[in-house]
N, CA, C and O of each residue as an XYZ file, in Angstrom:
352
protein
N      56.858    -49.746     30.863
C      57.738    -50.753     30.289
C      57.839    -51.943     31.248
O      58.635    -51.785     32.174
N      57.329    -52.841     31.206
C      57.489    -54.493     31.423
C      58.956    -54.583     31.896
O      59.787    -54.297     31.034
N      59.407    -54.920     33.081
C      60.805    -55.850     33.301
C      60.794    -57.146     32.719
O      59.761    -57.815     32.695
N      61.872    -57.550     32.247
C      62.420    -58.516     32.094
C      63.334    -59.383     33.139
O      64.412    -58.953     33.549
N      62.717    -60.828     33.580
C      63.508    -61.320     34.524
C      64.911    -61.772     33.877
O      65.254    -61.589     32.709
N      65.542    -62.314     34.755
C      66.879    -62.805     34.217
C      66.797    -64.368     33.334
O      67.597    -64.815     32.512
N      65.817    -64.829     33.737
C      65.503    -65.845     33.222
C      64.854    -65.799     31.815
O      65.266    -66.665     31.044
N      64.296    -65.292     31.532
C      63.991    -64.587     30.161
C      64.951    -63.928     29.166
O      64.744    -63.727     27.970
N      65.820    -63.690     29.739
C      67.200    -62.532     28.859
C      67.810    -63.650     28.917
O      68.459    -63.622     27.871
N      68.176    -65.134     29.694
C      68.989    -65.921     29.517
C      68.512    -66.897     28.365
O      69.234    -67.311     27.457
N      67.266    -67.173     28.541
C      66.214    -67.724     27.395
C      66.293    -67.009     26.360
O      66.359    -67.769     25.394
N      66.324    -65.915     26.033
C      65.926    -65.400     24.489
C      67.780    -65.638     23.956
O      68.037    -66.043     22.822
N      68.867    -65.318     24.955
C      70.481    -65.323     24.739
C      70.494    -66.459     23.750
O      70.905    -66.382     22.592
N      69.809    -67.920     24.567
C      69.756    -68.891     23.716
C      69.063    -69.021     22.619
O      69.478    -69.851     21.810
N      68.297    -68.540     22.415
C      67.587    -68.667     21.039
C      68.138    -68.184     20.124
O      68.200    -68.563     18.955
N      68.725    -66.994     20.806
C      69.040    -66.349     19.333
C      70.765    -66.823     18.961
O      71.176    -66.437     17.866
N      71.493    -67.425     19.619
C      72.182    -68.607     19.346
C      72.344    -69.805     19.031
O      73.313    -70.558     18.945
N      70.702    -69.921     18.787
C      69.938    -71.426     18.129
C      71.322    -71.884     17.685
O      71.978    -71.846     18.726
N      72.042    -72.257     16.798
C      72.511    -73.038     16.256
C      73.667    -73.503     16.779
O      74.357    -74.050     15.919
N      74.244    -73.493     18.094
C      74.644    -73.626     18.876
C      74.910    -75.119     19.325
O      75.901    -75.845     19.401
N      73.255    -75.259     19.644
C      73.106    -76.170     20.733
C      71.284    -76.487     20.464
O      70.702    -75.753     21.264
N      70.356    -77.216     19.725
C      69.256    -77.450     19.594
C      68.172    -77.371     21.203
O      67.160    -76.743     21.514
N      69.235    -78.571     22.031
C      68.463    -79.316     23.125
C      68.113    -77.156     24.144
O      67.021    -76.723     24.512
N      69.315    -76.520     24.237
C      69.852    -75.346     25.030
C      68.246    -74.737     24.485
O      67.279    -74.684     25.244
N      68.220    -74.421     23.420
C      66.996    -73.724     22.543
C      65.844    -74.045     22.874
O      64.938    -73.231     23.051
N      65.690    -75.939     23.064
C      64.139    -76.179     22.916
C      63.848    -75.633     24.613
O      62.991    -74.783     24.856
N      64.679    -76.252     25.665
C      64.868    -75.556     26.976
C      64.597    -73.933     27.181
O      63.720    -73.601     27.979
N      65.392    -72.860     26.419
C      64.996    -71.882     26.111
C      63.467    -71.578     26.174
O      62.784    -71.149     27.104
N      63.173    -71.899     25.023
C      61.891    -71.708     24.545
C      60.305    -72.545     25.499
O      59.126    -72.193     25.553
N      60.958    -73.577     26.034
C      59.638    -74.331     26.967
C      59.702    -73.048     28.334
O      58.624    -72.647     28.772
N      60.994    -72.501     28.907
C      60.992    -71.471     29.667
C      60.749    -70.553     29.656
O      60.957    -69.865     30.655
N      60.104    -69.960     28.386
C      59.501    -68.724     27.934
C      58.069    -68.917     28.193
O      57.329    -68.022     28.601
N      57.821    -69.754     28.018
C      55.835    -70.597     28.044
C      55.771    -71.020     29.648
O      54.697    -70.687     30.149
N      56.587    -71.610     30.466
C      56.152    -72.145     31.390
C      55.214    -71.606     32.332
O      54.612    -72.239     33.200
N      55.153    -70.526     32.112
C      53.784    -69.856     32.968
C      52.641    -70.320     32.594
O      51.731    -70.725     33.316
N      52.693    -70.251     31.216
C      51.452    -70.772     30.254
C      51.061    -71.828     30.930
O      49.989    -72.055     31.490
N      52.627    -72.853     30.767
C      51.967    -74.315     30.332
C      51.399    -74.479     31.947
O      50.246    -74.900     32.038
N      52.120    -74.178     33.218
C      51.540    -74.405     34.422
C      50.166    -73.733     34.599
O      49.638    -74.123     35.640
N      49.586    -73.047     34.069
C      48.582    -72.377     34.092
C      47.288    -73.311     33.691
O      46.270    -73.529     34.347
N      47.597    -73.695     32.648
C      47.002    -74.356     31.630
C      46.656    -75.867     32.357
O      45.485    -76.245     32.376
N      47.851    -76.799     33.016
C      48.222    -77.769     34.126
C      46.781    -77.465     35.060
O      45.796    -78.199     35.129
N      47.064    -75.748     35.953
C      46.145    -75.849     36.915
C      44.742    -75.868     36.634
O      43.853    -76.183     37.425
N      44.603    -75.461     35.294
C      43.140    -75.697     34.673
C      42.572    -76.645     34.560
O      41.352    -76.489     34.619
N      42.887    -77.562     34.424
C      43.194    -79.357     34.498
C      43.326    -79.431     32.870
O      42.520    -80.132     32.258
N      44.088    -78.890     32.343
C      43.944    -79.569     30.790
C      45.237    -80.288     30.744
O      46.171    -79.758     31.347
N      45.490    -81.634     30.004
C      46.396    -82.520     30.210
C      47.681    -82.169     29.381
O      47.736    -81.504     28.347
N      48.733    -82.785     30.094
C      50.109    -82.467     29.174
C      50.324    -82.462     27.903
O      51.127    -81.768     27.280
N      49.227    -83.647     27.324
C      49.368    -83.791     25.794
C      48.274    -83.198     25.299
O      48.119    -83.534     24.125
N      47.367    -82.392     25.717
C      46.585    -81.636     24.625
C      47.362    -80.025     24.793
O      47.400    -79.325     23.781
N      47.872    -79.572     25.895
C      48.786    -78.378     26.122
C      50.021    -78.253     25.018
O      50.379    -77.215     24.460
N      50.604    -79.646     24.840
C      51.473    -79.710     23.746
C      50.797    -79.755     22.327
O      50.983    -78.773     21.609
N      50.137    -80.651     21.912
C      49.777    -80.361     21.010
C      48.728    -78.755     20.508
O      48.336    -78.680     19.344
N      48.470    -77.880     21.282
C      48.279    -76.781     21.181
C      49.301    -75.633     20.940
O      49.189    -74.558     20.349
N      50.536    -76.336     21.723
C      51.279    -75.361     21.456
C      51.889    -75.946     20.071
O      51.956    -74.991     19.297
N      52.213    -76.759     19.641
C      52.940    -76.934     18.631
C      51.890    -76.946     17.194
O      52.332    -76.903     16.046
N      50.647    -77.003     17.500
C      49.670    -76.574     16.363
C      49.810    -75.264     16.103
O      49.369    -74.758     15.071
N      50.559    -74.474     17.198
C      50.367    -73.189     17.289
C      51.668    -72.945     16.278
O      51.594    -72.145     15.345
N      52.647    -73.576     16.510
C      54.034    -73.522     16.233
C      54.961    -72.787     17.181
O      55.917    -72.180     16.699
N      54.740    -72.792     18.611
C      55.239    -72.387     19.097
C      56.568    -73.527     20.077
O      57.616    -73.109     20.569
N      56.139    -74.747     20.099
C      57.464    -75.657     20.308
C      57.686    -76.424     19.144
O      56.742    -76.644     18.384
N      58.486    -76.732     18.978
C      59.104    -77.629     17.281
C      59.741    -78.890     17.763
O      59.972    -79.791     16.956
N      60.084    -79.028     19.212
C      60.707    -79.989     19.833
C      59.006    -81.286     19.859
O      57.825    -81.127     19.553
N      59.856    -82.503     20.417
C      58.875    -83.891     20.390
C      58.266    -83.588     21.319
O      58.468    -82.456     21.760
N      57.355    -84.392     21.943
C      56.653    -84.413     23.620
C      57.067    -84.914     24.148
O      56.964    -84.519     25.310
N      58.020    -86.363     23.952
C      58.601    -86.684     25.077
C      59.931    -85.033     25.823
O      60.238    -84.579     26.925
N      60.209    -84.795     24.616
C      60.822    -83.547     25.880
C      60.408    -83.041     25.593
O      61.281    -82.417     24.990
N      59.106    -82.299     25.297
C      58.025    -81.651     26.442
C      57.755    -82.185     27.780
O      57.878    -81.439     28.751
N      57.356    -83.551     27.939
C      56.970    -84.072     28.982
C      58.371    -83.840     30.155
O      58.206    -83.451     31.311
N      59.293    -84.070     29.737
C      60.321    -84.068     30.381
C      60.373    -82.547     30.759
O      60.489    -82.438     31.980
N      60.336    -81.589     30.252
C      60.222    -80.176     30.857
C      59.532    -80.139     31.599
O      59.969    -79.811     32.703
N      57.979    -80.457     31.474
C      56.848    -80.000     32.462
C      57.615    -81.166     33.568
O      57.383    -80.839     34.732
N      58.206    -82.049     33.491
C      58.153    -82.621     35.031
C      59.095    -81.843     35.711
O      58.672    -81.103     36.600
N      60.806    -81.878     35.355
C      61.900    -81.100     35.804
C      61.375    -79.651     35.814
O      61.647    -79.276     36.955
N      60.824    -78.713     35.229
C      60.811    -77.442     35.526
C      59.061    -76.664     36.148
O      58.760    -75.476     36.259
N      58.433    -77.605     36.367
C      56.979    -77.617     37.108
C      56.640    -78.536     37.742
O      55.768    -78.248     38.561
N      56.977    -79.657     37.731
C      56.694    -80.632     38.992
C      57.240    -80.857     40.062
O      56.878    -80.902     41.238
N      58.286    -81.012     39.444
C      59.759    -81.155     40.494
C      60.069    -79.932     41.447
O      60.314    -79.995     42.651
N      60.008    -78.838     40.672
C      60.004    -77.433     41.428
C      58.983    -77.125     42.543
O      59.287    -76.707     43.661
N      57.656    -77.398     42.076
C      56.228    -77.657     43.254
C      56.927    -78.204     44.113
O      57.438    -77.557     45.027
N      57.075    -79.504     43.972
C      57.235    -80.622     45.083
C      58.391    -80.355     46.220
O      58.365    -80.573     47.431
N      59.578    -79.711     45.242
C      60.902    -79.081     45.994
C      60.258    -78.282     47.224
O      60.329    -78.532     48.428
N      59.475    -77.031     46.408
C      58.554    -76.010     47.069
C      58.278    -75.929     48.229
O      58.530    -75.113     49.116
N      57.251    -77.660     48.108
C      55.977    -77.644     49.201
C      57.023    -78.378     50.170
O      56.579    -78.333     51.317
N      58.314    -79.068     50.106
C      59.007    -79.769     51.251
C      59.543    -78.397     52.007
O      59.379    -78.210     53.212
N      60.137    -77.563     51.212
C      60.415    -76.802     52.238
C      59.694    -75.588     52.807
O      60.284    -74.730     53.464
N      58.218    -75.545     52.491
C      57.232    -74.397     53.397
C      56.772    -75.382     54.883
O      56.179    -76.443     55.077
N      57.271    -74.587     55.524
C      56.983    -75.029     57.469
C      55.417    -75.497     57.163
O      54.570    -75.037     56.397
N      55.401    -76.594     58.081
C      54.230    -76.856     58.438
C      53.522    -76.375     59.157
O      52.398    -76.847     59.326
């Protein structure tokens, strides 16, 4: 049996409270993929063909501008945080 991080049980909490809060959901749901989408990033395939894959897929329903806005705040920003604080 697979663990579940906490971050995932807090992500699905929101979904399945969708109606709540839309923006909480689409957040939710880009945090369920973000392995993907950074994966996909290190492959070199670009932000907007990653989105439009996923949402051909039907797996985000949200726009790209917040897509784009996820991949920066929750994969760019996080790298960059990262690499300032590993010792030189």
């Amino acid at each position: 049996m697979e663990e579940v991080s906490l971050s995932q049980r807090i992500a699905a909490k929101a979904i399945a409270e969708s109606r709540k809060s839309p923006g909480r959901v689409n957040r939710a749901v880009f945090l369920e993929i973000r392995d993907e989408v950074q994966s996909a990033i290190e492959d070199g395939w670009s932000v907007l063909a990653i989105y439009s894959a996923l949402r051909h897929e039907g797996v985000v329903s949200f726009g790209y501008q917040a897509f784009r806005r996820y991949v920066k705040a929750l994969i760019v920003e996080r790298q960059e945080e990262r690499s300032k604080t590993k010792p030189s």
